[in-house]
Every structure is written in structure tokens, then in C-alpha cells.
C-alpha positions, 0 to 999 in steps of 0.5 A: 237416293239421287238428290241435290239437297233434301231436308231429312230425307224421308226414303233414306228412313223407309229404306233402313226401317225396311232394312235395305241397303242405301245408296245416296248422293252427296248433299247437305245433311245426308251425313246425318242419316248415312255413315257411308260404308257402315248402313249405307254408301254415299256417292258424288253427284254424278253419273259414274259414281252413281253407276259404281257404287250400285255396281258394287252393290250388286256384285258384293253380297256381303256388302249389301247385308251389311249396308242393310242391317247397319243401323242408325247414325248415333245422332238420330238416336241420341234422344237425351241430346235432342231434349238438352239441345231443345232445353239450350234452346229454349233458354 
């Protein structure tokens, strides 16, 4: 996924759900969905990082499986945190 800035990204989901593996770039808010390493791998804003990181993709298998199989991020699963944040919330 290359982007400047995304809400929560919609691809980054259909791509975990779909179990393969991510490459994003580095914006605000994709530390939310990507744990880079551990279920998928986020670069910097430009051409060579991007290039590099689907060239190590592509040569190393094993990091494409475990990208892919990751899971993820505990904040996205924290159901009972987004009930007591929206509890907080509502005063």
C-alpha cells in the first residue's frame, strides 16, 4: 500500500483477512494495523525503500509466511478497550 495518509486503510484489512503479506508506506495511523516485521513491513516514502522491501519480500519466503500469518495488532483486537474508551467517552 503507498499512501500519504489513509484513515484506517481498508486494503491493509482485505489484505490480512486474505492472509498475504503487506507492504506499507509510512503514514500517520498505519502503526495501528502493521507492527512492521511481525504481519507486515512498513517503508519510508520513497521509491528505494519501496523497491527494497518488495525485493526482500520476493527473495525470502519465509518472510512472506510470516508477514502473511502475523495477525493483528492487539489494539485492533482490544474489544473491551473500545467499549471502556467509548464508556470515557460518553462521560
Amino acid at each position: 500500500m503507498i499512501s500519504h495518509f489513509e484513515g484506517l486503510s481498508g486494503v491493509v484489512n482485505e489484505a490480512r483477512v486474505m492472509e498475504r503479506p503487506v507492504i506499507a508506506t509510512r503514514f500517520s495511523g498505519i502503526e495501528e494495523q502493521i507492527t512492521s516485521g511481525v504481519n507486515g513491513l512498513i517503508v519510508e516514502q520513497n521509491v528505494d525503500a519501496i523497491v527494497e522491501g518488495i525485493a526482500t519480500l520476493l527473495v525470502d519466503s519465509n518472510l512472506r509466511q510470516r508477514l502473511a500469518s502475523g495477525g493483528y495488532p492487539s489494539g485492533i483486537l482490544d474489544d473491551d478497550g473500545k467499549v471502556e474508551a467509548l464508556v470515557r467517552l460518553m462521560g
